[in-house]
Structure formats: structure tokens, C-alpha cells
C-alpha positions in Angstrom: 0.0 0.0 0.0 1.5 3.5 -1.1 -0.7 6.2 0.7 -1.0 9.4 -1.5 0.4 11.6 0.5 3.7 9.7 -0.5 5.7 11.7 -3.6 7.0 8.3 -5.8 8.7 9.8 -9.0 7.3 8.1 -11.8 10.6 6.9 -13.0 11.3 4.6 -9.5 10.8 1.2 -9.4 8.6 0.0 -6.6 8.1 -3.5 -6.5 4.8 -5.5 -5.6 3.7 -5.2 -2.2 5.7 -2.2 -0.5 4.6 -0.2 1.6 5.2 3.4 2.0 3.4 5.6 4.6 2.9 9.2 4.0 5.2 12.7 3.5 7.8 10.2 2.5 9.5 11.0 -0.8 11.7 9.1 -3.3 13.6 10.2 -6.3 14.3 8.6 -9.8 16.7 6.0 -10.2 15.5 4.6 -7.1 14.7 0.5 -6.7 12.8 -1.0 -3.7 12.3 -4.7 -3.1 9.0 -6.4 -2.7 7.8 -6.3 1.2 9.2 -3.4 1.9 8.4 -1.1 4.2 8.9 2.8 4.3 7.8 4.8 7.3 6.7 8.5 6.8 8.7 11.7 6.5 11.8 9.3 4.9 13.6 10.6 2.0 15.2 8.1 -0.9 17.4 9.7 -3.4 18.5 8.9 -6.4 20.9 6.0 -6.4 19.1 3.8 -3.9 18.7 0.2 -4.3 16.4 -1.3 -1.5 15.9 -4.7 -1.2 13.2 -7.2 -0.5 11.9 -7.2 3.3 13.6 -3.9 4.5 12.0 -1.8 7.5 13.1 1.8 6.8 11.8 4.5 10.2 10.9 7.8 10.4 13.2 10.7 9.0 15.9 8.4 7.5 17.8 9.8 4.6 18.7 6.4 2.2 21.5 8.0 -0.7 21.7 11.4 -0.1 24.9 13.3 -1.6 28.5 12.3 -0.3 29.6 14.9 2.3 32.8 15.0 0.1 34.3 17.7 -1.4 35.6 15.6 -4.3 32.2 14.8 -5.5 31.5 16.3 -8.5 27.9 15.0 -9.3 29.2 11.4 -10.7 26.3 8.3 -10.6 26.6 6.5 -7.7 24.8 4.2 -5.7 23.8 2.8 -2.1 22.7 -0.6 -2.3 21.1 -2.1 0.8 20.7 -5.7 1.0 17.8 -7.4 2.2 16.0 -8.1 5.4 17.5 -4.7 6.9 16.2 -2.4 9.4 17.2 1.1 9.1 16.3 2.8 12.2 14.7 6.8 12.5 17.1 9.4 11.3 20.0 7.2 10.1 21.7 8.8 7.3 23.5 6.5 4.4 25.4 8.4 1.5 26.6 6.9 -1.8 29.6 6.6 -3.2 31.6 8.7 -5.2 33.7 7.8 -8.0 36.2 5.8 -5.9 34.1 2.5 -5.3 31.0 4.3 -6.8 28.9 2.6 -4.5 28.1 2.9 -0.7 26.9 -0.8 0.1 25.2 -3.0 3.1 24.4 -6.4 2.9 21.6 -8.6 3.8 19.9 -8.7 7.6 21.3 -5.8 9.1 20.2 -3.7 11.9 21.7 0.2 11.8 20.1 2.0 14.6 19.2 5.4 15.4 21.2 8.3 14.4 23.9 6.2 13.0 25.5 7.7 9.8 27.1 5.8 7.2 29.2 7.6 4.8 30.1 7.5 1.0 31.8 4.3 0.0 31.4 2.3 2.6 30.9 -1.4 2.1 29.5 -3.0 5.1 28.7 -7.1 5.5 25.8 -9.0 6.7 24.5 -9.2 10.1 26.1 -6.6 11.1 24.3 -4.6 13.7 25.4 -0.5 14.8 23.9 0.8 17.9 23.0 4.1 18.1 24.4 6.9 17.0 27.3 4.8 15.1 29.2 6.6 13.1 31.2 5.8 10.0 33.3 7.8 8.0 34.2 7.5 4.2 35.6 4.3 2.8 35.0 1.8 5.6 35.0 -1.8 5.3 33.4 -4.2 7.3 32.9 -8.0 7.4 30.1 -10.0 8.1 28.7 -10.5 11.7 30.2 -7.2 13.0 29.1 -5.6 16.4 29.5 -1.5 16.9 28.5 -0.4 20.3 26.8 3.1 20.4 28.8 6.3 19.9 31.1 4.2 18.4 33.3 6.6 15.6 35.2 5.1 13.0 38.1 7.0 10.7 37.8 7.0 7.1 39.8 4.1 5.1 39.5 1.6 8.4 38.8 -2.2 8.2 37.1 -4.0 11.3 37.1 -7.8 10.6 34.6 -10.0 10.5 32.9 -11.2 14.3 34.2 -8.8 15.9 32.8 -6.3 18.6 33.6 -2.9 19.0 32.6 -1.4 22.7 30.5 1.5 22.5 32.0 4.9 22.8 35.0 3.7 20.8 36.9 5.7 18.7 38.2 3.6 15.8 41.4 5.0 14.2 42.9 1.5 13.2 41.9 -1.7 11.9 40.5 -4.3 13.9 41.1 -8.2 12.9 38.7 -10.5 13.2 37.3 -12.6 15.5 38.3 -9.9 18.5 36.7 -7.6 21.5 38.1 -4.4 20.4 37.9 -1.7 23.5 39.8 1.4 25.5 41.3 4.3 24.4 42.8 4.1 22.9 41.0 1.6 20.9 43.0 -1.9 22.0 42.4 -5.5 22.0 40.5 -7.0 24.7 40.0 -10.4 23.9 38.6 -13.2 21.8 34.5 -12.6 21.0 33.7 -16.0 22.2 30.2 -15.2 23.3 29.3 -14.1 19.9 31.4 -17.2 18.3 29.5 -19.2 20.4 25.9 -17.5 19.5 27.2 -18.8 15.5 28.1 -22.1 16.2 31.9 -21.8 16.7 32.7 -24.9 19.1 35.2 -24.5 22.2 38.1 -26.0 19.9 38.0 -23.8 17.0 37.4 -20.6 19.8 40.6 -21.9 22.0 42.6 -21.9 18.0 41.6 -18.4 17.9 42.8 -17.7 21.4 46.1 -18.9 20.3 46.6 -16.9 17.7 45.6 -13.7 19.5 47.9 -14.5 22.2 50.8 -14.8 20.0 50.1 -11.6 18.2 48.4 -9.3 21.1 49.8 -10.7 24.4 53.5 -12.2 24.3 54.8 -8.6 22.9 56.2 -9.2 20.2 56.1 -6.7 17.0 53.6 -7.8 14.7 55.9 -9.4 11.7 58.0 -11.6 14.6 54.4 -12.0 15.7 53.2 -13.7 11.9 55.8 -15.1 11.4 55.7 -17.3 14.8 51.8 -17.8 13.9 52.2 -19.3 10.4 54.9 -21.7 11.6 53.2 -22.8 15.5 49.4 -22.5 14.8 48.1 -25.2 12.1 46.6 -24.3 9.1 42.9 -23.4 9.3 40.4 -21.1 7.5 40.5 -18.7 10.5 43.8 -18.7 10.9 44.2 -17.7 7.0 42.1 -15.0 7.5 43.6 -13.3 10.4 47.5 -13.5 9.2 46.2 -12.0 5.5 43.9 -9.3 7.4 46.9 -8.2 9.1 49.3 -8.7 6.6 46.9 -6.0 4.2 46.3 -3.2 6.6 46.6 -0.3 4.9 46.2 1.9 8.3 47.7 -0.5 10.5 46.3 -2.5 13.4 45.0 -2.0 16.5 47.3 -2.1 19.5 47.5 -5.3 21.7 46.8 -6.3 25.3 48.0 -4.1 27.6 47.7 -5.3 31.5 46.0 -2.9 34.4 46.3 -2.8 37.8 44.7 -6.1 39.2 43.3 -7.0 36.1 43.4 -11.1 35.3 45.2 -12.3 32.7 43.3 -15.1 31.4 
């Protein structure tokens, strides 16, 4: 149902069965998936590729213009997967000619306030607490937890299951598989509760552990660190991911474990 207080330019493409509650307005060149639905006073510009199943709340802005000064008008897009819920006021800009795209995949949660700038590409089942903010030219893996307040710098990479604690300020990358926490922003362990909530067993957790301890805890430097990994830790599809992560940072990673005052080690 599209109530006719809705503005729908006539070039958009609105699949069967969306719903789109009034004052709401979208653009040309804009796509929405069937089952959709689009509270009031939202605002879809051009660019936008919704999919199927999406929950988009009051006042959200889905593909305004980059806040870039580099823009310069090119056709972009901001593709949302499906199965997403895009909280009120959450702000998502495309891309500019870089990636040309600002992109989130499928069964995400971004809640409210949280902006998510131009060229972004974001995984799935990733949820952002409120008032998560990213900057240009993020990436993010798949199963990725942002605590609220949470600000990361343009160009960073946070690996897939990770958490980030909220209030974090992000300057580095974060590997996967890892608490990320403090200021600033250090690791603070494996993310065994949410490994656990996706079917990692205790086994393939405790392999992860290693790893971490070797690069985060024993102080080395981080190539000593690799190196040490790739000839102790057997080969495994976790292990794989975590020396290449760190092996392509472009920023460089986050700092390692440091020890407080009558804090276990364990």
C-alpha cells in the first residue's frame, strides 16, 4: 500500500507489495524490493537500491549526496541488502567515484542516528547501535558488532565477528574474531560469546585464542608476531584470514593487550 500523501517519482521502481506511509519521498533512479516497508517523513534519493523485506523508520535519509568535497555529481549508488532495518534518522550516502557505490548487505540492523558515509561497504548481520558513526571508505565484514557512539576514521577495516565497545573511537583496523575496546582503541579479547551465538565450538574458539595470544599478548612486534603464527598454529580457514587481514592493513592495526592494575590475565 503507497498512501497518496507519499511523492514516488514516476521513473522509481517499486516492487509489488511495499509499503510506503505518507510525507515520505523518493527520487528517480531509485529500486525497492517487494515487502518493503517505508515509514513517513523518509527521504530516498536517487541511487538507492532497497531490497526485499527492509524496515526503513521515520526521518531516514537512504542516498543522499557524499559529504565529500571531491564529489563532483558522478552516478553512484547505495545498495542495501535485504532483510534490513534502518532505524529513525539514520543517514546513508553513496559513493563517489572511488568504489561508486556505498553498500550494506543482507539482515542488518543500523540503529538510530547512525550515519554511514560515502563508499562504505558493510557485510551481513552486522548490527550498529546508536548513534554509530562511519566515516568514508570503511569496510566491514560480516557479523560485525558496533556499540553506540562508536566513531570510525575513514579508510579503516574491522574484521569480520568482531565487537567494537560502544563509545570507541576507531582510528585503526580491527582483525577479526576480537573484542576491540579502551582508548585508545586496543584488543580486549577473543569474541567467544558471539562465536558461540554462531556455532563456533570451544576447539576452533581456544585456536583463535592462540593466535591472538601470540600476536596481542606475548609482545612481540607484529611481523616476529606472523611469522611465529604461520609456523606454531596449524593451518585453518580462521587462521588464514587473520594473518592476511593483518598482513593487508593499509592503516595498520590496533594495539594489543595491555595489563591494568589487578586486572586477570586469562
Amino acid at each position: 500500500m503507497i498512501h497518496p500523501l507519499t511523492y514516488i517519482h514516476p521513473e522509481a521502481k517499486i516492487a509489488p507489495n511495499v509499503t510506503i506511509d505518507p510525507f515520505t519521498t523518493i527520487h528517480k533512479n531509485v529500486e525497492i524490493g517487494e515487502g518493503t516497508w517505508i515509514a513517513s517523513n523518509v527521504t530516498i534519493m536517487e541511487g538507492a537500491r532497497i531490497g526485499k523485506n527492509c524496515k526503513i523508520f521515520p526521518s531516514a535519509v537512504i542516498s543522499g549526496i557524499p559529504q565529500d568535497l571531491k564529489y563532483r555529481g558522478e552516478d553512484t549508488l547505495t545498495i542495501i541488502g535485504d532483510n534490513c532495518t534502518i532505524r529513525e534518522c539514520v543517514t546513508i550516502n553513496r559513493g563517489t567515484i572511488d568504489r561508486k557505490k556505498t553498500e550494506i548487505g543482507h539482515n542488518c540492523l543500523i540503529m538510530a542516528y547512525s550515519h554511514i558515509a560515502h563508499d562504505c561497504a558493510v557485510g551481513n548481520h552486522c548490527i550498529f547501535a546508536n548513534n554509530t558513526t562511519l566515516a568514508g571508505h570503511i569496510t566491514i565484514g560480516d557479523n560485525v558488532v558496533l556499540g553506540g557512539l562508536t566513531a570510525v576514521q575513514q579508510f579503516v577495516r574491522i574484521g569480520s565477528h568482531s565487537f567494537v565497545t560502544g563509545g570507541s573511537l576507531v582510528r585503526k583496523d580491527v582483525p577479526p574474531y576480537i573484542k576491540a575496546a579502551r582508548e585508545p582503541i586496543s584488543y580486549a579479547g577473543v569474541n567467544s560469546v558471539g562465536l558461540k551465538r554462531r556455532g563456533y565450538d570451544t576447539q576452533k574458539i581456544n585456536h583463535i585464542l592462540d593466535i591472538y595470544r601470540i600476536l596481542f599478548v606475548r609482545g612481540y612486534n607484529v611481523s616476529k608476531a606472523l611469522d611465529i603464527i604461520e609456523a606454531e598454529i596449524p593451518v585453518s580457514d580462521e587462521r588464514d584470514e587473520i594473518v592476511n587481514f593483518i598482513r593487508e592493513t593499509g592503516r595498520g592495526i590496533m594495539r594489543g593487550y595491555t595489563r591494568r592494575n589487578n586486572e586477570d590475565l586469562s
